[in-house]
C-alpha positions in Angstrom: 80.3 114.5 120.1 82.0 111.8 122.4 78.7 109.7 122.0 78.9 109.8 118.4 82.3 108.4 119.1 82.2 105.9 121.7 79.1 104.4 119.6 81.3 104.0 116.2 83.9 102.4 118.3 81.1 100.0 119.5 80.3 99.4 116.2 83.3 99.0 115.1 84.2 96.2 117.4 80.5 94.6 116.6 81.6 94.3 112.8 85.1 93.0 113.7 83.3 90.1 116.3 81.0 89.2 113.2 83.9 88.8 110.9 85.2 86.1 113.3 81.5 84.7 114.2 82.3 85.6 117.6 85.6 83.4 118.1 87.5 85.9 118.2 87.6 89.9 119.5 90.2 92.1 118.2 92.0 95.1 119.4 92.7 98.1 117.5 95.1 99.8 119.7 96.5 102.4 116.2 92.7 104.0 116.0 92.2 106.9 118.6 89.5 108.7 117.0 87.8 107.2 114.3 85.7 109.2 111.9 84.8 107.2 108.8 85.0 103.3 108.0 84.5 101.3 105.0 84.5 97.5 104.5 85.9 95.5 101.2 85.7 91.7 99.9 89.6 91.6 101.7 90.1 94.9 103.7 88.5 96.8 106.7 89.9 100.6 106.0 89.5 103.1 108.6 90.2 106.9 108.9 91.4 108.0 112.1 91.3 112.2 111.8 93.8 112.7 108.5 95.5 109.1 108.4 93.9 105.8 107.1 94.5 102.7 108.5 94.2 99.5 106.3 93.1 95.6 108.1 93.3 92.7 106.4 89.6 91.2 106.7 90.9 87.4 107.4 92.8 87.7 110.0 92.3 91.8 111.6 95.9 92.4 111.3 97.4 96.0 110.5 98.8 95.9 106.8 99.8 99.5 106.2 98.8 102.7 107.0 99.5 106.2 105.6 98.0 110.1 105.3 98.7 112.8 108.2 97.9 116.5 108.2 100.0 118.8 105.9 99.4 121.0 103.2 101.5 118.4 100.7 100.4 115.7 98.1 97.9 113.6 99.7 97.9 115.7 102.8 94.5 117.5 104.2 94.1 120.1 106.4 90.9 119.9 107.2 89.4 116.2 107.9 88.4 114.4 104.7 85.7 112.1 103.9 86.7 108.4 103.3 85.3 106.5 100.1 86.6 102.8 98.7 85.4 102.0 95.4 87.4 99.4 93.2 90.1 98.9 95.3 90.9 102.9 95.3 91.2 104.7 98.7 89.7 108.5 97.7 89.8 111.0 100.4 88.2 114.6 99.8 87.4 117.6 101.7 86.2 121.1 100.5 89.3 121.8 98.2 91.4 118.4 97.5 90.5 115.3 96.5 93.5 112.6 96.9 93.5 109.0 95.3 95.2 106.1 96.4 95.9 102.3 96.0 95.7 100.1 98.8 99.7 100.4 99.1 99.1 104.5 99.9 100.5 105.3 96.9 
């Protein structure tokens, strides 16, 4: 499982070097342990466990972030799979299925 890891991570930071044709290497320090990433015209959105993190494309800067693990609204107790179509962030598991705009609402 940690090799499934370590390699997403990898690739990851591959896509992020691309984005700058190599000029540039960023680091993610908010992502411990990605499990899902999806890439947009302007954003890079990842989900770390229960909470998405959303990058702006251009320059690989954090521009919000939202989700955590709860039983609430928009909260999943189980970890969700990520999917970004039209500028809507849908999360789903088994049970819930949570849509939001790229604010996190």
């Amino acid at each position: 499982m940690k090799i499934k890891k370590i390699i997403f991570f990898i690739l990851i930071l591959a896509i992020l070097v691309q984005f700058q044709y190599g000029k540039k290497i960023a680091t993610i320090k908010e992502i411990l342990k990605p499990s899902a990433l999806s890439v947009t015209k302007e954003h890079i959105v990842v989900l770390d466990q229960f909470k998405v993190y959303l990058y702006s494309k251009k320059d690989l800067k954090l521009k919000n972030s939202f989700g955590r693990k709860g039983e609430g609204p928009g909260e999943f107790t189980t970890r969700p799979r990520l999917l970004v179509k039209d500028n809507k962030i849908i999360l789903s598991n088994f049970i819930k299925v949570a849509i939001f705009d790229i604010t996190g609402k």
